[in-house]
Backbone bond lengths (Angstrom), bond angles and torsions (degrees), N, CA, C in turn:
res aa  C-N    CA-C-N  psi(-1)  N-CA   C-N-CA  omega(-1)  CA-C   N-CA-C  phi
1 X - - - 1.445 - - 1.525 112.66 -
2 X 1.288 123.97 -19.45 1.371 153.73 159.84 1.866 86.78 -20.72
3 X 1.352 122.05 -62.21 1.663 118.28 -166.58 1.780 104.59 -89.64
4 X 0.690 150.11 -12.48 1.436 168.49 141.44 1.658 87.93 -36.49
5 X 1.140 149.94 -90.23 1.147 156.92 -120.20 1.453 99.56 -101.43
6 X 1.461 113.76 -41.82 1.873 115.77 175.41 1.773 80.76 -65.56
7 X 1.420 129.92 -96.88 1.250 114.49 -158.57 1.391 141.96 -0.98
8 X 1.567 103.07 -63.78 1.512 135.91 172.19 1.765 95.70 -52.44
9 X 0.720 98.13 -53.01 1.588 100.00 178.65 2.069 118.48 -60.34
10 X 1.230 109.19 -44.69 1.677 137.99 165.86 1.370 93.30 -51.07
11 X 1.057 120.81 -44.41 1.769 113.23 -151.35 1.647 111.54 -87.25
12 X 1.766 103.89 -46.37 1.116 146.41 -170.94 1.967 83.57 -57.88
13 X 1.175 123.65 -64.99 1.224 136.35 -168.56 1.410 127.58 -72.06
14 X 1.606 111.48 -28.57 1.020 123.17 -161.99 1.932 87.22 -97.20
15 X 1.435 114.75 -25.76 1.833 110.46 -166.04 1.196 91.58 -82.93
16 X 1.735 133.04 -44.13 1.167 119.63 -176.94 1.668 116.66 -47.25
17 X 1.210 105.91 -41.52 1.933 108.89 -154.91 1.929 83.26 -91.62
18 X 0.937 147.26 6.61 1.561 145.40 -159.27 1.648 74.36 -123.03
19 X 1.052 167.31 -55.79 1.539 155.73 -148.27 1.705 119.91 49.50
20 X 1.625 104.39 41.80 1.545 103.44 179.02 2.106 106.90 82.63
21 X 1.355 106.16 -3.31 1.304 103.67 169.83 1.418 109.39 -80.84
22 X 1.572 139.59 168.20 1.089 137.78 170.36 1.340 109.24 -92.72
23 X 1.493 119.27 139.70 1.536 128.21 -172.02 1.733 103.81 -101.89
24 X 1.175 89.18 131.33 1.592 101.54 175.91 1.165 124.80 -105.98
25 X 1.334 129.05 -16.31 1.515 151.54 171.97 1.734 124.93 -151.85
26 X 1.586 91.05 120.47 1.910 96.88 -176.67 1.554 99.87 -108.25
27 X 0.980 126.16 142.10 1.721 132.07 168.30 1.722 97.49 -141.74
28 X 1.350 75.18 98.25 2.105 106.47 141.54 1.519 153.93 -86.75
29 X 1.342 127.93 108.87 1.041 142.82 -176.81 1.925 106.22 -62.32
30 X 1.265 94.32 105.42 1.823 90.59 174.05 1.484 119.88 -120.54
31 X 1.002 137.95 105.63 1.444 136.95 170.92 1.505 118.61 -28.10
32 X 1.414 130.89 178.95 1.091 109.33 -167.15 1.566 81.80 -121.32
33 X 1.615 120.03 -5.35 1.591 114.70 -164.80 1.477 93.40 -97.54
34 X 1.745 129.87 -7.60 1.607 119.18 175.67 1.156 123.20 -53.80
35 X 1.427 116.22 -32.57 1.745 119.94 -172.78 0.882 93.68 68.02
36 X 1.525 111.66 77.66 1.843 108.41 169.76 1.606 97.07 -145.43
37 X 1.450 106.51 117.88 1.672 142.67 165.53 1.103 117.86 -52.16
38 X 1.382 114.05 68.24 1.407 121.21 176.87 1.621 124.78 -22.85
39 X 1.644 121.10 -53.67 1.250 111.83 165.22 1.291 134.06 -50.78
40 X 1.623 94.24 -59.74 1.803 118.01 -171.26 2.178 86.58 -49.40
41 X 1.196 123.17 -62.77 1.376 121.34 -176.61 1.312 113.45 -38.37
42 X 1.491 130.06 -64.30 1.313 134.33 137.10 1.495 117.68 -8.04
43 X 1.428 136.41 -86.14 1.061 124.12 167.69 1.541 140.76 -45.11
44 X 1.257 109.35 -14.22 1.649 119.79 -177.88 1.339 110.13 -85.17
45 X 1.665 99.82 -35.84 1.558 104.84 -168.34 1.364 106.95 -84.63
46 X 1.030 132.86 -10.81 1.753 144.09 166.40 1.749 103.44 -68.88
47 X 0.928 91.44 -62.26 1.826 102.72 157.46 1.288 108.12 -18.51
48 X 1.507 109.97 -99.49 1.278 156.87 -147.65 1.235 103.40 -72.26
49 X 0.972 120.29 -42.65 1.850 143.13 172.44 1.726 116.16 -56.42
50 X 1.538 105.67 -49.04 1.755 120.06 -171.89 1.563 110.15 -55.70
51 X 1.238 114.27 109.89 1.488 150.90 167.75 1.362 95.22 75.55
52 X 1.514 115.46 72.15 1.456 125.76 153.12 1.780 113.01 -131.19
53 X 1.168 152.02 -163.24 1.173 157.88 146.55 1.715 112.53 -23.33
54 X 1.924 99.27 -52.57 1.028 125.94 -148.18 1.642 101.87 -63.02
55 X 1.269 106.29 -49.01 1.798 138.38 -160.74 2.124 89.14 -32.86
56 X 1.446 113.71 145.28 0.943 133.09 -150.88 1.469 127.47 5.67
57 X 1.581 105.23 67.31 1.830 116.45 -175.83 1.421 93.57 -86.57
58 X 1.523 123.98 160.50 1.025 121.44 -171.83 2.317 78.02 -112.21
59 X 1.574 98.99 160.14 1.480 98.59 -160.49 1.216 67.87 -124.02
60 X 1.720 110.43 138.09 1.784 134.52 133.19 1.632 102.56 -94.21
61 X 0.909 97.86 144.65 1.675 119.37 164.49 1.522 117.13 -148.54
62 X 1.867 99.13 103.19 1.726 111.08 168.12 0.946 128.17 -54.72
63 X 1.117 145.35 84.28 1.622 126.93 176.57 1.519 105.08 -59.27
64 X 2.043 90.50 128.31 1.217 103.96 155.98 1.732 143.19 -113.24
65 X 1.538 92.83 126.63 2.041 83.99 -160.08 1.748 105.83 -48.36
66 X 1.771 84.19 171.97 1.447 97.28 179.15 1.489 89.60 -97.75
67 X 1.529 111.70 134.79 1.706 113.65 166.54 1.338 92.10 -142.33
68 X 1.813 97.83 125.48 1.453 96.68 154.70 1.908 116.14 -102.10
69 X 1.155 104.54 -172.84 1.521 123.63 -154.65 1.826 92.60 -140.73
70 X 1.501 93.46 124.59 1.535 113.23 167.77 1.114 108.00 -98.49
71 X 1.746 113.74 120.65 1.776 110.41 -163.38 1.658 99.76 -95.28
72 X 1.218 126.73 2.15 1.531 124.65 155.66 1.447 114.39 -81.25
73 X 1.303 109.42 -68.62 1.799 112.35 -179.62 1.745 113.41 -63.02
74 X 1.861 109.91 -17.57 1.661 84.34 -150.32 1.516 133.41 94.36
75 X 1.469 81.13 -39.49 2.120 84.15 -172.03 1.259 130.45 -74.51
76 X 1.409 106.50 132.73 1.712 105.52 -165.66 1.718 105.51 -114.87
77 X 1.388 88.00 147.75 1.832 93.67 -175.65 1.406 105.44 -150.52
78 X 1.448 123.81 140.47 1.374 132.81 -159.72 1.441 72.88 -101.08
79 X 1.635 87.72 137.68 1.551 107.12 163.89 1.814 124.28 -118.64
80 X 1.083 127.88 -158.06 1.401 131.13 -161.19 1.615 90.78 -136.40
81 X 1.355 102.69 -76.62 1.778 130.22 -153.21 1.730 84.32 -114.68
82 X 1.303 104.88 140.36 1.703 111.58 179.49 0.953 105.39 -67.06
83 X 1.211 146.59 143.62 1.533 153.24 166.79 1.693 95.69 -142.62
84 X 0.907 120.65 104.29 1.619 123.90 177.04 1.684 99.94 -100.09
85 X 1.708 117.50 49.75 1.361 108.74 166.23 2.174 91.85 -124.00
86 X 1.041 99.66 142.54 1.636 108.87 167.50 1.398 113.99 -76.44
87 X 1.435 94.49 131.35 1.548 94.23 -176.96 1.630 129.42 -71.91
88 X 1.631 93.81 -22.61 1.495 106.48 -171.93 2.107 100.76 -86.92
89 X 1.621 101.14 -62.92 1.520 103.28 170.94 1.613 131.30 -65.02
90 X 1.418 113.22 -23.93 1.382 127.86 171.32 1.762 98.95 96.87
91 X 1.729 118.08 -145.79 1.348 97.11 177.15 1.596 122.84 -100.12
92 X 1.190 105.92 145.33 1.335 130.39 -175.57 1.594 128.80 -153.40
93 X 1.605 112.30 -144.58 1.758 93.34 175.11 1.669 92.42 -104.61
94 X 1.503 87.02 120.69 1.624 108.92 157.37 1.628 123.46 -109.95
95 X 1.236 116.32 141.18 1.094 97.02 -168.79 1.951 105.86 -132.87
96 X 1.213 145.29 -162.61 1.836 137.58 -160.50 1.755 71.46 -119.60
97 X 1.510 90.68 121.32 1.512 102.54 157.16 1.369 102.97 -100.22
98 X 0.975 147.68 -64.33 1.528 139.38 161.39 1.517 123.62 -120.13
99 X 1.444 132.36 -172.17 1.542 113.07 -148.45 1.339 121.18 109.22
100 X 1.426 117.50 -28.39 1.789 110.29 -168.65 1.143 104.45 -133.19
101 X 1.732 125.50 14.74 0.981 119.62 133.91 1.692 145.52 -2.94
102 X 1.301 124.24 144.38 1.903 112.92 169.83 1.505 85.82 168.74
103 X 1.405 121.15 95.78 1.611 124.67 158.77 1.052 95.33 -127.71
104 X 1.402 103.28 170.79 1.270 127.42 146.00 1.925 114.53 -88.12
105 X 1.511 110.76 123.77 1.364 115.53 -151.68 1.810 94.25 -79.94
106 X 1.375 105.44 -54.43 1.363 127.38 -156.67 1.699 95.72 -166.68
107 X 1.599 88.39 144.43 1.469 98.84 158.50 1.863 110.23 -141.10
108 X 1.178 115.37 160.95 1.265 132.92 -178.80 1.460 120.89 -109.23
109 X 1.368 102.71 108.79 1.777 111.35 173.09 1.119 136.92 -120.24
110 X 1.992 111.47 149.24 1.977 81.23 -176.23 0.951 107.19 -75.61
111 X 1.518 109.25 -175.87 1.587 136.76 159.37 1.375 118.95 -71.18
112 X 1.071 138.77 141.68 1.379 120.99 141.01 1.959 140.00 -26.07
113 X 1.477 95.80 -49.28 1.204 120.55 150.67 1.606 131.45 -50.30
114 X 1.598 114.88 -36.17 1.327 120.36 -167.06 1.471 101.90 -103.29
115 X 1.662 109.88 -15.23 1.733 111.59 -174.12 1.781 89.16 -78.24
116 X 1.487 125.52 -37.00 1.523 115.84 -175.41 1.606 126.60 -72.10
117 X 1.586 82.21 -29.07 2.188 84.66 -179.17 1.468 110.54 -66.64
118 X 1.114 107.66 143.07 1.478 103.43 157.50 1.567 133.03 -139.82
119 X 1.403 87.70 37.18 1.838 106.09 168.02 1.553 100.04 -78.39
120 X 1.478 89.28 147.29 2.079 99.22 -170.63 2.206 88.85 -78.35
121 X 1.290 77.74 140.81 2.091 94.00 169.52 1.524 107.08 -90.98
């Protein structure tokens, strides 16, 4: 239910900043340390989305790496599997330089103007 609740949240955010216009494109920033199910997210927000602004948005989602940061050396290294030891200093304080990410990046809406034309772009 973990993606159910980010959605609700996507939608909630994305209708406010859309002002009753219809959204045609959402792009999200996701960490790679959120544990977030690209489909199941996909499916909630179709859900969650039906008869709002949101209802057939087409979804981007950035993946964002996990990098941590060695707060002695500085040194940053994209990881896979958490390992909070530095490769150069060994262990110490490390801390998520990126990874825990979850916005909404941008979204795309019509116009008033662009819902009436109907010459192909």
């Amino acid at each position: 239910m973990h993606e159910f609740d980010l959605s609700n949240a996507i939608v909630q955010t994305v209708n406010k900043h859309a002002a009753g216009r219809r959204v045609t494109h959402i792009t999200l920033r996701v960490g790679r340390l959120r544990q977030v199910v690209k489909d199941t997210l996909l499916f909630y927000l179709a859900i969650v989305g039906k008869d709002t602004p949101c209802e057939g948005a087409t979804l981007e989602i950035v993946d964002v790496p996990a990098v941590l940061r060695c707060n002695t050396c500085e040194n940053e290294w994209e990881i896979e599997i958490p390992a909070f030891i530095c490769g150069t200093c060994g262990p110490g304080a490390v801390e998520v330089a990126t990874g825990e990410e979850f916005m909404v990046e941008s979204i795309e809406v019509e116009d008033e103007e662009d819902a009436a034309c109907t010459a192909p772009r």
